[in-house]
Structure formats: C-alpha cells, structure tokens
C-alpha positions as CSV (number, residue, x, y, z in Angstrom):
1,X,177.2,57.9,-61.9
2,X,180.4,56.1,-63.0
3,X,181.9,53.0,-61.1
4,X,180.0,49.9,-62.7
5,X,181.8,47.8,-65.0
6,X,181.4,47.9,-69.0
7,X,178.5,45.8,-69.8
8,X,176.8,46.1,-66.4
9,X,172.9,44.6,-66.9
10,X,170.2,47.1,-65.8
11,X,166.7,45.9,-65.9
12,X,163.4,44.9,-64.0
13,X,161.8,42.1,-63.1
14,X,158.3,40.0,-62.7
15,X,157.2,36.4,-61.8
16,X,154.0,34.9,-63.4
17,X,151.5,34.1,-61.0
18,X,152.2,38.1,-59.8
19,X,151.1,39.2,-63.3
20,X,149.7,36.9,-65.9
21,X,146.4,36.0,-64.5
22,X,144.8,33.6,-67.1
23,X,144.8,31.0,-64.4
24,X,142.2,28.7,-66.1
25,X,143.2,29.3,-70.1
26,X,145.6,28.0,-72.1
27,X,145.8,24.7,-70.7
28,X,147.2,26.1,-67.5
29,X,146.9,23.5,-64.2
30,X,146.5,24.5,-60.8
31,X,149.6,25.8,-58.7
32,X,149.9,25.8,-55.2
33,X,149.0,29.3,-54.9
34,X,145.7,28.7,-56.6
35,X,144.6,26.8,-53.8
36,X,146.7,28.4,-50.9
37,X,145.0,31.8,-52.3
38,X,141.9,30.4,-52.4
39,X,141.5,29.3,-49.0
40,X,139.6,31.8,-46.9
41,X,142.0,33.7,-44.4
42,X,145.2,33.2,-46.0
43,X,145.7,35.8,-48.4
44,X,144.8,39.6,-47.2
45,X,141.9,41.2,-48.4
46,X,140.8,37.4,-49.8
47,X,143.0,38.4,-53.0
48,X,144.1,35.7,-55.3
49,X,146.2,35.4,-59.0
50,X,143.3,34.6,-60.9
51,X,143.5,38.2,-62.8
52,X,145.9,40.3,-61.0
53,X,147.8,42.4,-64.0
54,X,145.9,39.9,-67.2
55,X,149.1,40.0,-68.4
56,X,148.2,36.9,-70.1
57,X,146.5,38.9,-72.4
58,X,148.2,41.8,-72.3
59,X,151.5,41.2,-72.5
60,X,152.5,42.9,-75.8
61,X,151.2,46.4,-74.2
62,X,153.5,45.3,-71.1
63,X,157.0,44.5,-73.4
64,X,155.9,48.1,-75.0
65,X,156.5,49.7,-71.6
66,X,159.8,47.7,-71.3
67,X,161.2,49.4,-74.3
68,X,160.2,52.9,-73.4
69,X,161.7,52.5,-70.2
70,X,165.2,51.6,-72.2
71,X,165.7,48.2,-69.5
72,X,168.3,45.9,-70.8
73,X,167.2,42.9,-69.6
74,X,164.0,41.7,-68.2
75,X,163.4,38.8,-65.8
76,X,159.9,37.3,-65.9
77,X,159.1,33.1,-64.7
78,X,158.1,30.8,-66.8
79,X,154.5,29.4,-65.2
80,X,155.6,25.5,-64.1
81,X,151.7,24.5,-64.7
82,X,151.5,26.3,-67.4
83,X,154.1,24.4,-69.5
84,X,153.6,21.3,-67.4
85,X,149.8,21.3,-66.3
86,X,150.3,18.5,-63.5
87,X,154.1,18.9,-63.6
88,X,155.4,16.0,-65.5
89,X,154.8,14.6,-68.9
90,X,154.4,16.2,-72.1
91,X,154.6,19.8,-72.4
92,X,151.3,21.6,-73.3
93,X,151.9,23.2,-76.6
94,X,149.7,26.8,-75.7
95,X,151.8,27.2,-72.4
96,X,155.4,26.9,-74.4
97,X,153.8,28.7,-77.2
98,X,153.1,32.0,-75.1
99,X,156.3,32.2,-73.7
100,X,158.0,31.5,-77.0
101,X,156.5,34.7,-78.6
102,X,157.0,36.9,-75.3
103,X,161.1,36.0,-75.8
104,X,160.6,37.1,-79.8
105,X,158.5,40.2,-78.8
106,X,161.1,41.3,-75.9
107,X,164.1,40.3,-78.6
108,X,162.9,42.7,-81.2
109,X,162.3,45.8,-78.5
110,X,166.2,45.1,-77.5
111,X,165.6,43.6,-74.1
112,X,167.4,40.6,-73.1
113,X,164.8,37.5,-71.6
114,X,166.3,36.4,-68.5
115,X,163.9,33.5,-67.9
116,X,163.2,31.8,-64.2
117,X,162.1,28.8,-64.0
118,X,160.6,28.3,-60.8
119,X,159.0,31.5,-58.7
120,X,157.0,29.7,-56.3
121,X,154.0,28.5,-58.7
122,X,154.7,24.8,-58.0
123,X,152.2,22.4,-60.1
124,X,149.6,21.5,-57.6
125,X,149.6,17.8,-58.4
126,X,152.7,17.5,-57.5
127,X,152.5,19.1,-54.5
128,X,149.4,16.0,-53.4
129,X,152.3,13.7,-54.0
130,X,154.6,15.5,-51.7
131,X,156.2,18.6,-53.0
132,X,159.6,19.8,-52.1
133,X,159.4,17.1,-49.6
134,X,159.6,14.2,-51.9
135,X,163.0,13.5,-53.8
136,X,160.6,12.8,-56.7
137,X,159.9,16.9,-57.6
138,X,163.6,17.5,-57.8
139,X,163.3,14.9,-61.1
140,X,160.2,16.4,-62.0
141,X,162.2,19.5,-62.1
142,X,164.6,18.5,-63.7
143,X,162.4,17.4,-67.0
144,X,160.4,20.2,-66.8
145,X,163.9,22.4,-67.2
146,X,164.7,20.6,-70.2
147,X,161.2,21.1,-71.9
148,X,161.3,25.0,-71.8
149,X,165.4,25.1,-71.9
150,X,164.6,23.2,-75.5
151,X,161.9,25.8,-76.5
152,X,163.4,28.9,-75.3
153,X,167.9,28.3,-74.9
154,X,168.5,29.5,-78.0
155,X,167.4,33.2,-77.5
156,X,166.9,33.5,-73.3
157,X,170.3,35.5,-72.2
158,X,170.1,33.8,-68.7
159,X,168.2,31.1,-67.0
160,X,167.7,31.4,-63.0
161,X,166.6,27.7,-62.2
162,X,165.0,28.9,-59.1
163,X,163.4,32.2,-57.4
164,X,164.3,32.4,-53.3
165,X,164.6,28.7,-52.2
166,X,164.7,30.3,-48.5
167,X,161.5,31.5,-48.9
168,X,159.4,28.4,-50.4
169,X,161.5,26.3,-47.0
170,X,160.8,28.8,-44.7
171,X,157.6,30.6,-45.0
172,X,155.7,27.9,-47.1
173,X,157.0,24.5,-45.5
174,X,158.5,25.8,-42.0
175,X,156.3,28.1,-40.9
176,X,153.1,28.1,-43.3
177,X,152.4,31.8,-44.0
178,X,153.3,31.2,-48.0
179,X,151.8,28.4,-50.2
180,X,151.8,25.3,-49.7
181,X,150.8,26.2,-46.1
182,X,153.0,23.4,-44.1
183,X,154.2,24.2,-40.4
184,X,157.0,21.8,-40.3
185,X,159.7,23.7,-38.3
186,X,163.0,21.7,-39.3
187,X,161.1,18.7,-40.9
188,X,160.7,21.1,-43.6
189,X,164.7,20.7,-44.2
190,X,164.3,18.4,-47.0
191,X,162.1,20.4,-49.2
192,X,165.5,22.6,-49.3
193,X,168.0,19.9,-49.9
194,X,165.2,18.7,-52.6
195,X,165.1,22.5,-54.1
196,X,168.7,22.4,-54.3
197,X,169.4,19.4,-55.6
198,X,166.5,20.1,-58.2
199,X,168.5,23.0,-59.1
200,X,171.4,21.4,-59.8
201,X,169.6,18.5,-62.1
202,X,167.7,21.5,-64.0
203,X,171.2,23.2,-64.4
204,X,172.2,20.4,-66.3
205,X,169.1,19.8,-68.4
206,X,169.4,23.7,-69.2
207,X,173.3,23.2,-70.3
208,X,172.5,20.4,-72.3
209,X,169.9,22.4,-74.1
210,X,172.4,25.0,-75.1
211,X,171.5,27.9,-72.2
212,X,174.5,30.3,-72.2
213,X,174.1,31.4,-68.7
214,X,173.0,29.3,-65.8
215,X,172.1,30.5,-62.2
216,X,169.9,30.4,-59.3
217,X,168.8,33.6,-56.9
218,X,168.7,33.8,-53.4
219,X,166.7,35.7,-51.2
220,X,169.3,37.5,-48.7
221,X,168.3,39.7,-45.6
222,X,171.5,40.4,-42.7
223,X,170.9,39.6,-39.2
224,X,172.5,41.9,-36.7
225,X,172.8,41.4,-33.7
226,X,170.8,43.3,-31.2
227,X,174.0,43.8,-28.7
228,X,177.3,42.7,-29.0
229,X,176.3,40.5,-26.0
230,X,177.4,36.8,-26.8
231,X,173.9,35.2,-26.6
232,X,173.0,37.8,-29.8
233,X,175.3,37.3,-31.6
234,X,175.3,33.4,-32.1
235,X,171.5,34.4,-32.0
236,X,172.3,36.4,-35.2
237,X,174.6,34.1,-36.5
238,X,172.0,30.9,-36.5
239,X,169.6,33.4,-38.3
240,X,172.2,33.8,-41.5
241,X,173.1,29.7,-41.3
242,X,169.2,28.8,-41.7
243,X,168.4,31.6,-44.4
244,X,171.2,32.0,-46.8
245,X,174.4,29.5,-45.5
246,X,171.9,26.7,-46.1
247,X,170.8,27.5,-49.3
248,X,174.4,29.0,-50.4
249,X,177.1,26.8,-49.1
250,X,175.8,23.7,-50.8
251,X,175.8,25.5,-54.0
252,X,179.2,27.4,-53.4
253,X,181.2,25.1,-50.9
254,X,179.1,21.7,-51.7
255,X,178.3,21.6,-47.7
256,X,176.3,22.4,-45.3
257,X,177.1,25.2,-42.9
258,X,177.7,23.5,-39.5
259,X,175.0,25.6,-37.5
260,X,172.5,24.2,-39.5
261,X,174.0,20.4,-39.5
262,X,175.1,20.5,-35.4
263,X,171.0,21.9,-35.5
264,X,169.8,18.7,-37.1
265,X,171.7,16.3,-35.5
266,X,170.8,17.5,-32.0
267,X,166.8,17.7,-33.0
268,X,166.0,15.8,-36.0
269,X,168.9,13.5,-37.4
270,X,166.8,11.2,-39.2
271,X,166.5,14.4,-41.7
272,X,169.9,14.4,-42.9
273,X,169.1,10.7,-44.6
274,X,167.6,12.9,-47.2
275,X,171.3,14.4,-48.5
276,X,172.7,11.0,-50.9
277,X,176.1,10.6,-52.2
278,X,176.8,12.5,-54.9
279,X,173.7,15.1,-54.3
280,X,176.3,17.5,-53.2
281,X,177.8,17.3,-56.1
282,X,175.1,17.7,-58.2
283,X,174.3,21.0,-56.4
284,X,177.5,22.8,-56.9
285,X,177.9,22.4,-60.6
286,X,179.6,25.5,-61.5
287,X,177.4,28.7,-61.6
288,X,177.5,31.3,-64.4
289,X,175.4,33.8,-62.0
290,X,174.4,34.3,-58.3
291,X,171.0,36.5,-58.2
292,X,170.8,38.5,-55.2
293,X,166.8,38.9,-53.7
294,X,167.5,41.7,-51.2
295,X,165.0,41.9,-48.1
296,X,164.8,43.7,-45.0
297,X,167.7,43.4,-42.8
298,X,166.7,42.4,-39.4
299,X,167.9,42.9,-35.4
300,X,168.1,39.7,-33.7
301,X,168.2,38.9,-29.8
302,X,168.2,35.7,-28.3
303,X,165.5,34.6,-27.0
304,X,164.7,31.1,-25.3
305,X,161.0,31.6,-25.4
306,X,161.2,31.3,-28.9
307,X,161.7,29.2,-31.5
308,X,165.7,28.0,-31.4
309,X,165.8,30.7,-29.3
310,X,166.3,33.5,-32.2
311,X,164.0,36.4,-31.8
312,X,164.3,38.9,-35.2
313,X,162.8,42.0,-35.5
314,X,163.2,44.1,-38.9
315,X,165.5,47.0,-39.0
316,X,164.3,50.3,-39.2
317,X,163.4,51.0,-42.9
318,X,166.2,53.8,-44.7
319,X,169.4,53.6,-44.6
320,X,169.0,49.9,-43.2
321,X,168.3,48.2,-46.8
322,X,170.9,50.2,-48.7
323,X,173.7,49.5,-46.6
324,X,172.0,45.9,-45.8
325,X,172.6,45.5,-49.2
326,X,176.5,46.2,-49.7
327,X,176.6,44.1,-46.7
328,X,175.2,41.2,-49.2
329,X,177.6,41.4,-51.7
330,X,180.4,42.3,-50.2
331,X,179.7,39.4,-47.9
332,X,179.1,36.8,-50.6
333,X,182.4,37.9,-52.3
334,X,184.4,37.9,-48.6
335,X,182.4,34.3,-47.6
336,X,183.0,32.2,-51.1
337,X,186.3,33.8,-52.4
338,X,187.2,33.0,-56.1
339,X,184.1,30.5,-55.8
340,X,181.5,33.2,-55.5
341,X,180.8,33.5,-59.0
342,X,179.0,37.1,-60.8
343,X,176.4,38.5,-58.8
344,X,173.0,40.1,-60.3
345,X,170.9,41.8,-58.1
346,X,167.6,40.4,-59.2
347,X,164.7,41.7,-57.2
348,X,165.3,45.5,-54.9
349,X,162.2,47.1,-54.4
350,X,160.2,49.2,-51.9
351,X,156.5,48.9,-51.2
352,X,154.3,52.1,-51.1
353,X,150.9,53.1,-50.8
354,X,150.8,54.9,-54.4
355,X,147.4,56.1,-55.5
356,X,147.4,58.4,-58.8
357,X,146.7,62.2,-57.5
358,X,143.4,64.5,-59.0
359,X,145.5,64.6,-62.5
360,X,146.1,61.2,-62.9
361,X,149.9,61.0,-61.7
362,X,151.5,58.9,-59.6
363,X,154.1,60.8,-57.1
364,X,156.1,58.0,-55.8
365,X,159.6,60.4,-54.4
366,X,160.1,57.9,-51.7
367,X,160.5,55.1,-54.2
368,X,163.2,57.0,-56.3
369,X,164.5,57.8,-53.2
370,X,165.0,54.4,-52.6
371,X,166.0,53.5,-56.1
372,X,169.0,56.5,-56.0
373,X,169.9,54.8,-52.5
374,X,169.9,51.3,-53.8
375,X,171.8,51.7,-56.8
376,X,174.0,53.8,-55.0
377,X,174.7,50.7,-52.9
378,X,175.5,48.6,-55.0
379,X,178.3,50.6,-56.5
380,X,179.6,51.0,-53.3
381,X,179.8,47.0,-53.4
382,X,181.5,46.9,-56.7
383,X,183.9,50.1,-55.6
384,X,184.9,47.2,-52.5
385,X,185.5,44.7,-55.2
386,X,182.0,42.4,-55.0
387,X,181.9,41.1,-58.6
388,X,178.5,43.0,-59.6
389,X,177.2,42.7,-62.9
390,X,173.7,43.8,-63.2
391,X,170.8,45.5,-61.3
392,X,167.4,44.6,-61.7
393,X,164.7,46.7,-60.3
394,X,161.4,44.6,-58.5
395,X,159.2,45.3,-60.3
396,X,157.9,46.8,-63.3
397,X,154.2,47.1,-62.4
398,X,151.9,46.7,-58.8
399,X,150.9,42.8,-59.0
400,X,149.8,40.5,-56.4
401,X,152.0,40.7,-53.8
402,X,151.6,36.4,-52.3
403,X,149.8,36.6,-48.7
404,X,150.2,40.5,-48.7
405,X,147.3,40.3,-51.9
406,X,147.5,43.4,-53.3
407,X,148.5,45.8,-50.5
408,X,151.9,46.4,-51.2
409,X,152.6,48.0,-54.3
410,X,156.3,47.8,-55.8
411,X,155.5,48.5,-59.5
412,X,157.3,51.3,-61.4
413,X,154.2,51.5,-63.2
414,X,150.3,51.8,-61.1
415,X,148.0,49.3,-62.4
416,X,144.6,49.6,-61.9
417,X,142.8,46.2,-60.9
418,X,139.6,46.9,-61.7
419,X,140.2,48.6,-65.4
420,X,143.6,47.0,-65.7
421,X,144.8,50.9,-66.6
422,X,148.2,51.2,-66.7
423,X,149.9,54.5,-65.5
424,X,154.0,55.3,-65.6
425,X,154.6,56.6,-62.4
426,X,157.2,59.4,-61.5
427,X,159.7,56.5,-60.5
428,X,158.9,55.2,-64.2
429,X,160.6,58.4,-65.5
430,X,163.5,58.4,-63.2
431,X,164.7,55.0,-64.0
432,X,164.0,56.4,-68.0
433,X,166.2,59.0,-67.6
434,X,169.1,57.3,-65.4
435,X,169.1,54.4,-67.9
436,X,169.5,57.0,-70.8
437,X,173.1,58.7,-68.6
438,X,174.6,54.7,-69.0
439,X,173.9,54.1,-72.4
C-alpha cells in the first residue's frame, strides 16, 4: 500500500506494569496499581501485575520477537518506582540498569526505543502525599525525567513524557474505576492541570539531557452526537472539551477550552486557583510529537439525569474505530493548524477472546481485519493532509489489561499465564509480512 511518507515509523508498543511483572525485585517500590489491584473487587477475576508476562526476566526472549516481526520502533514505559522506588531521590541503580540494557539489546536487533515515561504506574508514596492532586508530583516528575533522560537520551529515538493524561483524570481520579480509585467528579481537575504541567517540566529536564524528540500521547475517542437535535450536540461537544480539548489545548493553544473553564466557574471555581502564571507556559513548550491513543468512538445524548447531563454510549464496534480514527487526525490537524505538530499513532488495538486451536495456533482474522482497516485509516488521514508519521500497533503480546485483568487480550503474540509460553499468532505473521512490502 503506498501513500505514507518516506520514513513513516511502524512499530508496537507496551507499558511496564502490563508486562514486566517483578513487582517486588530489583529494588522496585509500590505503584498505585499494586495496591488498586490488590484490593478485593477492583480488578476482574482478582488479577493483579505481580507476574503478568515476567518480562522482567524475560525480556531478551521478548526484543527477539521484536526483531522477527521486522517493527521499527518499539514503545515500552519506563517503571516510575522502579527507577525512583518512592518517587523522589536518588535513582536506584538495578531499576536504571534494566532499562539501560533493554535500549542496547533493542539497538543492536535494529529497533528504535521510544521510551514513555509515565503509563499510569505512579510511585505509591507519592500518591499518600497527594498524587496528581498536589502541585508537588509535577516536580517530582520533573526530577524523575531528568534521571532516566540522563541514563537513556543518548540512544532512546523518542521520549513520550506521559501515557493518556485523560485516562489517569478521568477514570482514576473522577470517576474511580482505574488506580488510584478517587471519585472526585470535577475536583479531580487539578490532577490534569498538575499532569500537564508535569509534562511540560519533564520536557524540559529531557531536552536538557540531550533527548532528540520530545512528546506526550493522548488518549482520543470522538463523540457523536446521537441526533442532530441541539441538546446532543452541545451534549457531544462537552464530551470532546473534558476528554481531549482539556488535555490538548493547554499543550497546543496554552489554554483551556472554554466548555471546560465556563464548567468550572459555574460549579467549582475555587479549582482554577490551581493554574499559576507562567504554568501555561510551561505546558506548551514546543512538541516534537503528538501520540495518538485511539479508543472507541462513542454516541452521546443529553441527558439531565446524568452527570453534566452527557449520556455516552460506545459506537457499534467495525467501521466505527477506523473511521473514528481519521476523524482524530484529521481533526487534530483541522483544530491546531500549523501548531499541531507530527502525529504518531501510539496505541490501535482490538481485544479478542484468542485461545490457541487443537494444533497450537492462534487464528486471530478479526484482529488482522482490524489491523488492514486501521492502517488503512490512517492513510486515509495522511491522503487528507494530517501530518502522520508513524503507526504503532497495541500491543505486542496479551498482558494485563488494568481493571479488565486479563480478559481482554490485544497481543500480536498469546501468552500463556500460567507457563509464560509464548505463541506468534496469525496477526503476528500478517504484520511480518506487511512490514516486509514497506521496507
């Protein structure tokens, strides 16, 4: 398939509490999924990180698989209480360590490490003395960006300062189905401004320790409006200010989009005290990438019986998420102008109930399917002129998927749980071979 530009990034990606396991070696702390995974009712099926993939331990049979599957680039997180065991302070030498011969051993199969800094695992400690809520993390963040920007700048291709800042405000401190668990409505406001501004100190830190490409990915999902009816529409239109205007404009326009500040003012003013001079500032240093999380799109009616009167329901799965996902970069480029700077798509997956047939193979044609469809989508956006630079596929191999445990299975490759067996699925093989047709 032609229509991507020269030097168009394809690979996969990971986060490490999803795969490394390990979660008392090393010197590792406790995250706040530790202990919002351990507490009984949270996680399905009672499932936690503890193990998951052990790719801890296994990680050099993991960057093997990377380089049979011919990926350019792979993006894996960098464990905050791994590197940082109670988030400040020194670094602990066996966390850095690890990660420091994972970037060699990806290096010498050709992949480029695109490293993430922050994918949810937020040292525990720091959590006790606030979390996202309390300006101090954001300086926490900062130093901890610096430590592994030091360690690992001079060979990581890319550094994403955070993974889906939408999703840690929303489902962890608004509404309490992720870690840490909070049900704050819009007091959880701050632990966004706090994310951001965190990202823009770590962007800093990183450029100061000689990174060569700096960014941040989003988590995006469209809402459509139910009906053209009025009422929906604004419905809808609230729905795309509090998940991606928020955590976009700031970084792109340094503001906040006024649904979400006419919002505060009306409910919860005292919140906006929590946005300093200058912080805007801070937040829209200049970005050398936009990552691109694509979700389910979702149909939205208003409704007052519900929570600011938005009701969302997900879009039929199919053709929904491909052309949601046009609809994301087309929109980005459209919304932001010369602003918007290269986008990466940096997480597109579909879930599916794959279990390895009588001969031991994995038969996954929906998710190839999905992958043609997806790709196909995104060279759609770049034919309309979104500025599309890479495609990374979520994810390389079944790991735990947060309070879905591991139910949903996105991996290109089946991983066994109990035997930690590792099988290449059909998917595997057709990503192989469409890789192959682009070198």
């Amino acid at each position: 398939m032609t229509g991507f530009p020269d030097g168009f990034v394809w690979g996969v990606a990971t986060s490490a509490y999803q795969i490394e396991g390990a979660a008392q070696e090393g010197g590792r702390g406790v995250s706040v999924w530790d202990t919002f995974s351990h507490a009984p009712g949270r996680v399905r099926g009672g499932a936690t990180g503890d193990v998951t993939c052990d790719h801890y331990h296994r990680w050099p049979g993991d960057v093997a698989l990377l380089r049979e599957l011919g990926v350019g680039a792979y993006r894996f997180s960098v464990a905050w209480p791994r590197v940082q065991p109670g988030g400040r302070g020194r670094a602990n030498a066996a966390g850095l360590a690890f990660y420091d011969r994972l970037v060699d051993e990806l290096l010498g199969a050709g992949v480029q490490p695109w490293v993430t800094l922050h994918h949810w695992d937020l040292p525990q400690e720091l959590e006790d003395a606030g979390g996202w809520l309390s300006r101090d993390t954001a300086y926490r963040f900062e130093e901890y960006a610096f430590l592994v920007g030091e360690r690992l700048a001079d060979r990581a291709a890319a550094f994403m300062t955070l993974n889906a800042p939408s999703v840690v405000t929303l489902r962890g401190y608004a509404h309490g189905t992720h870690a840490p668990g909070r049900t704050l409505g819009l007091g959880a406001f701050p632990a966004a401004h706090h994310q951001l501004l965190g990202h823009g100190l770590a962007a800093r830190a990183l450029r100061e320790a000689g990174a060569r490409q700096v960014g941040i990915a989003n988590q995006y999902a469209p809402a459509w409006p139910a009906t053209d009816h009025d009422a929906d529409v604004q419905a809808a239109a609230l729905l795309d200010a509090l998940r991606h205007h928020l955590f976009t404009d700031p970084l792109l326009r340094a503001a906040y989009p006024a649904p979400v500040l006419d919002l505060l003012r009306e409910h919860a003013p005292q919140l906006l005290e929590v946005v300093r001079p200058g912080d805007l500032d801070v937040i829209a240093a200049p970005l050398d990438v936009l990552g691109v999380n694509d979700d389910r799109p979702d149909r939205v009616r208003a409704d007052p019986r519900r929570p600011l009167g938005v009701a969302p329901e997900p879009a039929p799965t199919g053709v929904a998420g491909p052309e949601a996902l046009t609809q994301t970069l087309t929109d980005l480029k459209a919304r932001y102008g010369d602003a918007c700077p290269p986008l990466v798509v940096t997480g597109s997956g579909r879930a599916l109930p794959d279990v390895p047939d009588a001969d031991g193979r994995v038969r996954d044609a929906a998710r190839i399917h999905s992958l043609e469809a997806y790709i196909e989508a995104t060279r759609l956006a770049v034919q309309k002129g979104a500025p599309v630079s890479g495609y990374l596929a979520w994810t390389l191999m079944d790991s735990f998927e947060w309070a879905d445990g591991f139910d949903q299975r996105f991996g290109l490759v089946h991983v066994d749980f109990g035997t930690q067996v590792r099988t290449r699925k059909d998917s595997f093989s057709w990503y192989q071979a469409w890789l192959r047709e682009q070198a």
